[in-house]
C-alpha positions in Angstrom: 1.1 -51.2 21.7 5.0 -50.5 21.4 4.3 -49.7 17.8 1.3 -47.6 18.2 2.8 -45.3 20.8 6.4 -45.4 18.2 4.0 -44.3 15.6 2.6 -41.4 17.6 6.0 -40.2 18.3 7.6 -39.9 14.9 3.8 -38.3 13.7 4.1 -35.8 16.4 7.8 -35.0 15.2 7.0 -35.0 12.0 4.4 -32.2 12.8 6.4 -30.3 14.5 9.2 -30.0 12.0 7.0 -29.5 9.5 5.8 -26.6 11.4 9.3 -25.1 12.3 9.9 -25.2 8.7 6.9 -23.4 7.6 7.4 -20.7 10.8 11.2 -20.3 9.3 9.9 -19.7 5.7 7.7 -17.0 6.6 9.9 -15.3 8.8 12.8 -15.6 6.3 9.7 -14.1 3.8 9.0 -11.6 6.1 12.5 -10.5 6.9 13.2 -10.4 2.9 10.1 -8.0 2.2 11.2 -5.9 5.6 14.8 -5.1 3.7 13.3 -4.2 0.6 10.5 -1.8 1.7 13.3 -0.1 3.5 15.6 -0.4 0.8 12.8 1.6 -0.8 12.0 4.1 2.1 15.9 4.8 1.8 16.1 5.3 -1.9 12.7 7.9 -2.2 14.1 9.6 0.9 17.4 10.2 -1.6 15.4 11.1 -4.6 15.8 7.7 -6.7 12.7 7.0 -7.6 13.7 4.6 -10.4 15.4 2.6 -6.9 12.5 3.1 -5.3 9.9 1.8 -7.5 12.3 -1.6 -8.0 12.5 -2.0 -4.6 8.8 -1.3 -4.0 7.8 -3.4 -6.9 10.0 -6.3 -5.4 8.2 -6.0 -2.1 4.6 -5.9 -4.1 5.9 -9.5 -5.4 6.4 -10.6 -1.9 3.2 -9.4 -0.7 1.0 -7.8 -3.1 -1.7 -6.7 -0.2 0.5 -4.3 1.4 -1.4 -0.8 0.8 0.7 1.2 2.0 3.4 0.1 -0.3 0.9 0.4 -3.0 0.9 4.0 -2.0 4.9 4.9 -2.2 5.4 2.9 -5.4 2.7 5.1 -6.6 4.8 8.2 -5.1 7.7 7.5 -6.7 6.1 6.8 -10.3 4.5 10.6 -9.9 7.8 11.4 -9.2 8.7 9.8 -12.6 6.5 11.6 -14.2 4.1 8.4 -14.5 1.2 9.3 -13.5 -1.1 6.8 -15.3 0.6 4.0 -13.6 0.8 5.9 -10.2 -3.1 6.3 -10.8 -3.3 2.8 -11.1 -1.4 1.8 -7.9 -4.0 4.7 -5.8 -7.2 2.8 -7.6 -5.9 -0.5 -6.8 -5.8 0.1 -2.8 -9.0 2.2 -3.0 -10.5 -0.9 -4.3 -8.7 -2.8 -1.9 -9.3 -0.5 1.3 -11.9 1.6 0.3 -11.8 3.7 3.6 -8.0 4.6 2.9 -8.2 8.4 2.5 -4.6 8.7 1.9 -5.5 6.7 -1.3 -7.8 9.2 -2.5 -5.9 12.3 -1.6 -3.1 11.1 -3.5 -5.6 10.1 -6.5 -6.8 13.3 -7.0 -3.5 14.9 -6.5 -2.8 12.8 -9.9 -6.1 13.8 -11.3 -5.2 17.5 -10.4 -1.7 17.0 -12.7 -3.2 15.9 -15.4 -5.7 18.5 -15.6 -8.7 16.2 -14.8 -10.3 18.7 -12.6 -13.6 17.0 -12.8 -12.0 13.6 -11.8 -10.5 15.3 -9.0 -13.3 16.9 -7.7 -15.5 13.9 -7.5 -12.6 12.0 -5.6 -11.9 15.0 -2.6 -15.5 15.0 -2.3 -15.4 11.4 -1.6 -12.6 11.9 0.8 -13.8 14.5 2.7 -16.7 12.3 3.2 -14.7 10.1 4.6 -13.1 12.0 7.0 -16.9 13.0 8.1 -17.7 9.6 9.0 -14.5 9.3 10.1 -15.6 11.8 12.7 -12.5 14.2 11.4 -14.5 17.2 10.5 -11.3 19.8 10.7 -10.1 17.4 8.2 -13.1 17.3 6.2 -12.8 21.3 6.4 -9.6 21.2 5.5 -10.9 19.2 2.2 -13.4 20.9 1.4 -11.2 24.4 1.1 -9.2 22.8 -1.5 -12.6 22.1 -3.0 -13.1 25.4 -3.1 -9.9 26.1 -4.6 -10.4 23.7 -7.1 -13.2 24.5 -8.4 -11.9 27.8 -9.0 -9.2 27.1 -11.4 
């Protein structure tokens, strides 16, 4: 019985450092990511967007669900002048989070640089339609004026 209950005692320690360890991994993971997103916040804010993107991409390799850093490394490749790869990042996280309007704002903001009017139509359509059943109609207005615009050009 001795042994039984000796057993017991060095499984439930064995548990429970194996569960400190796993709790200090994460938040060492989670502290690592937290420095480079603002490492990244910091560099956009002063206009290096080459810094940005590194640091952005280094958080993406940490955690590669994160949308809304899906969203400033595709900021800081427009920026860049890459748009093909920033159009890339804002299709990923519509895929992703398909009721991200953000997402598709930015999107056709791309589309509207490269002179994909078409493209961008079709997306601010869809995001306007978000924002209905979003119940946001002044937003969906406010979408559906640029539109307007658009379709102009």
């Amino acid at each position: 019985m001795l042994e039984s209950l000796q057993l017991s005692s060095l499984i439930a320690v064995v548990a429970v450092i194996f569960s400190i360890a796993i709790l200090g991994y994460f938040s060492w993971k989670t502290l690592i990511t937290s420095n480079y997103f603002q490492k990244g916040i910091n560099l956009y804010q002063q206009k290096n967007y080459p810094g940005a993107e590194a640091a952005f991409r280094q958080v993406i390799s940490l955690n590669s669900t994160n949308d809304v850093v899906h969203l400033l490394l595709g900021d800081s490749l427009i920026q860049q002048g890459k748009v093909d790869a920033a159009i890339s990042e804002y299709q990923e996280v519509i895929e992703r989070a398909p009721k991200k309007v953000d997402a598709y704002l930015r999107l056709a903001q791309a589309f509207i640089q490269q002179h994909k009017l078409q493209e961008a139509i079709a997306i601010l359509q869809k995001a306007s339609d978000l924002f209905q059943a979003q119940r946001q109609p002044e937003k969906a207005q406010q979408i559906q004026r640029v539109l307007q615009q658009v379709s102009s050009v």
